[in-house]
One Martini backbone bead per residue (centre of mass of N, CA, C, O) as a GRO file, in nm:
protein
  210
    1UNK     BB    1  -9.279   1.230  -5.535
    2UNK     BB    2  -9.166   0.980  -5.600
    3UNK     BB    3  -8.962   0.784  -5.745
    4UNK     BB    4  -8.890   0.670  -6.032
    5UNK     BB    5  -8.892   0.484  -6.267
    6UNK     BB    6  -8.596   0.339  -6.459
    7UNK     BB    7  -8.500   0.266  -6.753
    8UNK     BB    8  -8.307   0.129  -6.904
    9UNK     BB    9  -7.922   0.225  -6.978
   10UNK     BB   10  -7.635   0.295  -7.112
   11UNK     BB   11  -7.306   0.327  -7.028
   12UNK     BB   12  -7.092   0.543  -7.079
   13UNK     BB   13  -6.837   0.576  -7.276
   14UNK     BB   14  -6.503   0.697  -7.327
   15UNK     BB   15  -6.632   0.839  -7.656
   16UNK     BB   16  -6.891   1.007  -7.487
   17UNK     BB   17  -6.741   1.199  -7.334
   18UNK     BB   18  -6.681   1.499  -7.215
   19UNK     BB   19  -6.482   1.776  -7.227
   20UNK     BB   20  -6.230   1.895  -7.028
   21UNK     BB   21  -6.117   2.144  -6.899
   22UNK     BB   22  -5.941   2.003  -6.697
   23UNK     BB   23  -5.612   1.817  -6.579
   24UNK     BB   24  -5.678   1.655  -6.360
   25UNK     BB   25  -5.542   1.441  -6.087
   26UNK     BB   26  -5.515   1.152  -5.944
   27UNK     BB   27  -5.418   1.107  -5.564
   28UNK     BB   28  -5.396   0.898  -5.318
   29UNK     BB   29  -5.272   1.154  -5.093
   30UNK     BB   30  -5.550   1.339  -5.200
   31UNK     BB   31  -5.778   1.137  -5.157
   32UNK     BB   32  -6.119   1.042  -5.159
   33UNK     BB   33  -6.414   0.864  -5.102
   34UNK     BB   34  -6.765   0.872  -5.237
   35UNK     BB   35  -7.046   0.735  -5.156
   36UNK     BB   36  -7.398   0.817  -5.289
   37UNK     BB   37  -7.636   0.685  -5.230
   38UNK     BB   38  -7.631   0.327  -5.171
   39UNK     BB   39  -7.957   0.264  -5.140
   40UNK     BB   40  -8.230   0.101  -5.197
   41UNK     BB   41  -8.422   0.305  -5.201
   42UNK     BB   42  -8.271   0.421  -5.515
   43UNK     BB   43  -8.220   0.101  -5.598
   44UNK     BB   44  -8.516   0.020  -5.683
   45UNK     BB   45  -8.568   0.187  -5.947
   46UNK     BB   46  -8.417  -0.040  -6.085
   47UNK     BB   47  -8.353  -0.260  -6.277
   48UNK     BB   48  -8.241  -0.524  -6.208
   49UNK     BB   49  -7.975  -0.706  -6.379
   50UNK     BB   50  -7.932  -0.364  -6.526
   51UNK     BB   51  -7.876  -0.144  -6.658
   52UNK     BB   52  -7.685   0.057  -6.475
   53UNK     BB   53  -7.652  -0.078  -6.246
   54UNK     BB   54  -7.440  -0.280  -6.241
   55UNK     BB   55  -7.218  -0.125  -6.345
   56UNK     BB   56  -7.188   0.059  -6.109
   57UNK     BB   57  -7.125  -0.153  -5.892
   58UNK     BB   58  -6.896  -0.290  -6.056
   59UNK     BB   59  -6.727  -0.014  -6.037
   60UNK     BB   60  -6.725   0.068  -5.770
   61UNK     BB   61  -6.573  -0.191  -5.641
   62UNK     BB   62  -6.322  -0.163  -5.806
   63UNK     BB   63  -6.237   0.134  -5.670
   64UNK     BB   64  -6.254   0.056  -5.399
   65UNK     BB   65  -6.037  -0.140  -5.372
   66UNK     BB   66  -5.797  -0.010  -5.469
   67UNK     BB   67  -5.832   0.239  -5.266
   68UNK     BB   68  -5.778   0.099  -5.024
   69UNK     BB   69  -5.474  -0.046  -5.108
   70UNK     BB   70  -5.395   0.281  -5.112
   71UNK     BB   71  -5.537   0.440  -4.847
   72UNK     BB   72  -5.801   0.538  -4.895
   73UNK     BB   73  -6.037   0.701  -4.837
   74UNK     BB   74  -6.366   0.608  -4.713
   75UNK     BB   75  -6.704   0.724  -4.797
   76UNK     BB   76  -7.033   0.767  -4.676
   77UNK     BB   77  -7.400   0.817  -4.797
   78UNK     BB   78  -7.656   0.880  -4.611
   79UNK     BB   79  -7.999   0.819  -4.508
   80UNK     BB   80  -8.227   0.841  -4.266
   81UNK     BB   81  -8.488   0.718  -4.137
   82UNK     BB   82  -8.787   0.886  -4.044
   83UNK     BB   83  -8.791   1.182  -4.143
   84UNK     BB   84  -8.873   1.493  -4.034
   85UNK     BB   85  -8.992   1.750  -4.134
   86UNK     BB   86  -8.756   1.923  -4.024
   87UNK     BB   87  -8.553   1.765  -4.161
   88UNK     BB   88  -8.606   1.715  -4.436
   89UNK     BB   89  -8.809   2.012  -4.552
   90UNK     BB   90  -8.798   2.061  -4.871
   91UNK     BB   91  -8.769   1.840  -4.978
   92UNK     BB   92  -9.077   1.715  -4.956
   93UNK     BB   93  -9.200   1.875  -5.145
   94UNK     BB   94  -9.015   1.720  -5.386
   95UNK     BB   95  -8.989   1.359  -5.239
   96UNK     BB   96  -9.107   1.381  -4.976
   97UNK     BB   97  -9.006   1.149  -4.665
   98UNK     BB   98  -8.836   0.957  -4.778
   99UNK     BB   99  -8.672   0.717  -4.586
  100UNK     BB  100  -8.753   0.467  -4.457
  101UNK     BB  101  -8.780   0.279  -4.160
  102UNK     BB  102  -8.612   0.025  -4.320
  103UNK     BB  103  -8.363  -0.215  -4.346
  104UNK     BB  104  -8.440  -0.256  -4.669
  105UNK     BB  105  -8.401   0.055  -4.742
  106UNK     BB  106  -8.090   0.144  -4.596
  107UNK     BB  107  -7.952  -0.081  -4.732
  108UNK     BB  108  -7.619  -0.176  -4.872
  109UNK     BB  109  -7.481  -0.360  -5.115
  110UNK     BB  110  -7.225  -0.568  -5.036
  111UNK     BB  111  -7.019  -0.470  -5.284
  112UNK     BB  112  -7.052  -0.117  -5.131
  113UNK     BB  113  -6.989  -0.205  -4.855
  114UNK     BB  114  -6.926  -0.106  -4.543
  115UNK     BB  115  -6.551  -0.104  -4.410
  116UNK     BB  116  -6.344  -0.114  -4.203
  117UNK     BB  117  -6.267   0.232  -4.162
  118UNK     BB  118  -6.494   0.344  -4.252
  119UNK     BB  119  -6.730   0.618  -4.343
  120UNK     BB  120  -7.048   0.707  -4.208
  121UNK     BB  121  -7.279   0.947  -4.339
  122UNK     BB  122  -7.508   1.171  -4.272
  123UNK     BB  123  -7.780   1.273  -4.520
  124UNK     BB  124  -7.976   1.574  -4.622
  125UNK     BB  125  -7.876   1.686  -4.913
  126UNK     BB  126  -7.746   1.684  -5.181
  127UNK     BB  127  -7.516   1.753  -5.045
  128UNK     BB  128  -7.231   1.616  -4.846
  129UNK     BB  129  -7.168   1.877  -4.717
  130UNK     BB  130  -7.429   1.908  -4.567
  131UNK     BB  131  -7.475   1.889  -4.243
  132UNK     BB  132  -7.146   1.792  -4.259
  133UNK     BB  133  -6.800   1.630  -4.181
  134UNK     BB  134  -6.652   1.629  -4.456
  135UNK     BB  135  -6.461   1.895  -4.522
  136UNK     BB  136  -6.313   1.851  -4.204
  137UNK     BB  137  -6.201   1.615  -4.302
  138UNK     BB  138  -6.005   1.652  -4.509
  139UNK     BB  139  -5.857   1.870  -4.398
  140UNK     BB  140  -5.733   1.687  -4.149
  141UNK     BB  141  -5.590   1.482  -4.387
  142UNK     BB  142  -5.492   1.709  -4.627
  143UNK     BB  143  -5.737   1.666  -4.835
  144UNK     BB  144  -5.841   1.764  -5.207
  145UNK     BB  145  -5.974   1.554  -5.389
  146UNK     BB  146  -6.293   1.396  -5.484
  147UNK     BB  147  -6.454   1.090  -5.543
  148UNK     BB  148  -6.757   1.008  -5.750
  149UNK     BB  149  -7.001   0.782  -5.656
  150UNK     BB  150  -7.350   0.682  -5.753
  151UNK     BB  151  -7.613   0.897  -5.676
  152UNK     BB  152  -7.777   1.096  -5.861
  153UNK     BB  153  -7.602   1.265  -6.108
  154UNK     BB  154  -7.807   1.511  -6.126
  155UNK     BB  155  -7.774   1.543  -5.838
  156UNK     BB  156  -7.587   1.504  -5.574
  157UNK     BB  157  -7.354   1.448  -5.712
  158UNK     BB  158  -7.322   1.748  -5.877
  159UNK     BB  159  -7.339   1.895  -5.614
  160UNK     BB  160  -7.119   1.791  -5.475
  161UNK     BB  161  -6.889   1.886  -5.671
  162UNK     BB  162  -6.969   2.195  -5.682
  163UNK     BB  163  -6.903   2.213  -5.376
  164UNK     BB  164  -6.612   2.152  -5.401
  165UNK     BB  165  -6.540   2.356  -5.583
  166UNK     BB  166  -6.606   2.598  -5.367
  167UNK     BB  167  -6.377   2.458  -5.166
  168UNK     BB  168  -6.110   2.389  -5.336
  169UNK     BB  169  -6.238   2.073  -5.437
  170UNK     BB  170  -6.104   1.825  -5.598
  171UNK     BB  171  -6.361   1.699  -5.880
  172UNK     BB  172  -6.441   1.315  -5.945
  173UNK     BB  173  -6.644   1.178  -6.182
  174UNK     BB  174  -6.769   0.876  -6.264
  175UNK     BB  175  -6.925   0.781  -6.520
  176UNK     BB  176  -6.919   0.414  -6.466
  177UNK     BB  177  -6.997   0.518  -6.135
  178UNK     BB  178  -7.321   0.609  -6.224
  179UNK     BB  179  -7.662   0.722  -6.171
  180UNK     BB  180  -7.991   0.752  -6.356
  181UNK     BB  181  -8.292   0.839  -6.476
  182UNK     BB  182  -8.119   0.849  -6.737
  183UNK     BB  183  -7.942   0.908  -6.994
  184UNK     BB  184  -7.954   1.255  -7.041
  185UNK     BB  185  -7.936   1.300  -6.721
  186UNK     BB  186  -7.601   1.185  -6.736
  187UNK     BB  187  -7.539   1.357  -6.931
  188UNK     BB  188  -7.571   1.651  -6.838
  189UNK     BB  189  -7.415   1.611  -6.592
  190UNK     BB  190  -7.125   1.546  -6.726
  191UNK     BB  191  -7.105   1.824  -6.894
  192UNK     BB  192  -7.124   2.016  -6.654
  193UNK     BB  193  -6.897   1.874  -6.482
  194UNK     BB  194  -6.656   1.956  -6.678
  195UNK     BB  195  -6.769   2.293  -6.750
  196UNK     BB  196  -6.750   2.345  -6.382
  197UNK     BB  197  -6.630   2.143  -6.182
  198UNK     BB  198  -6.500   1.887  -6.296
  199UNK     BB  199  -6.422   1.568  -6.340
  200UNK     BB  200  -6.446   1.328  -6.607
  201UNK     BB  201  -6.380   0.955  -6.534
  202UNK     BB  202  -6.321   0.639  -6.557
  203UNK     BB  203  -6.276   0.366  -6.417
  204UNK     BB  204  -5.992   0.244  -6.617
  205UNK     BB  205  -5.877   0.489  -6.579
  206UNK     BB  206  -5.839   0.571  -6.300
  207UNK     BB  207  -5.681   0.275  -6.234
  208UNK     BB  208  -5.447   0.388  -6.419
  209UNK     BB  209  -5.366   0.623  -6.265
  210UNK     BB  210  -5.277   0.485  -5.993
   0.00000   0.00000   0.00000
């Protein structure tokens, strides 16, 4: 029930992605920023110093960064470690008891870690909108936008993406500020998520649109 081992594997350029259904476009006025589970615990699982990892990590910052200086709301989604198994529920049958209560598994990499002035969600379940106040965020600032980097592509972020869409909140999924278990279901994520949910589209075309 533990996360698995994960073989490095490049992330997808942008003559990989598939074909988006719609043809929404990001508004500094109108987005949120999400990052999806950026704690040691998930990202402990990836090769240090290898693709995905690297590469989504400095695509993250570089978008954290842009979003910020145009006054973009940035939010964080963590898990809370030593969750109950009341609190874990489900989760525990499919990925055992979660994060451990310690600070070296529950910290956030520097170059995406929260900063003055954003917001930082304890994360229930795959969508960050379960059991959290992100959509009544959202409507409170006006704001229908969510685009979405983190971990991992087909689990959480995916979910998230979907509720968005079931929320009538316009879902943007960063295909090379993303990483999964492995090239295939990275590509998955991406496929259905065009398909069904989101927009995907990479970290130098997004900075290229707003």
């Amino acid at each position: 029930m533990a996360l698995p081992a994960i073989a490095p594997y490049p992330l997808p350029s942008p003559e990989e992605l598939p074909a988006n259904r719609v043809a929404w476009t990001v508004d500094p006025a109108r987005a949120v920023v999400l990052v999806h589970d950026l704690q040691q615990h998930f990202l402990g699982a990836y090769p240090a110093g290898a693709q995905p990892l690297t590469g989504m990590l400095d695509n993250t910052a570089r978008l954290l960064s842009a979003f910020r200086e145009r006054g973009v709301p940035v939010v964080h989604s963590t898990q809370r470690g030593g969750q109950t198994p009341e609190e874990r529920g489900l989760q525990r049958d499919f990925w055992g008891p979660g994060v451990a209560d310690d600070p070296a598994k529950l910290a956030v990499p520097d170059q995406v870690a929260p900063e003055p002035g954003d917001t930082v969600l304890t994360k229930w379940k795959y969508s960050a909108f379960v059991r959290t106040d992100l959509e009544q965020r959202l409507r409170d600032s006006g704001r229908d936008q969510l685009v979405i980097v983190g971990v991992y592509a087909h689990i959480g972020v995916l979910m998230t993406a979907c509720d968005a869409w079931m929320r009538d909140i316009q879902a943007f999924v960063v295909a090379d500020a993303v990483a999964d278990f492995s090239r295939a279901e990275h590509e998955m994520a991406l496929r259905w998520a065009a398909g069904r949910c989101a927009v995907v589209t990479t970290t130098d075309a997004l900075l290229e649109e707003i």
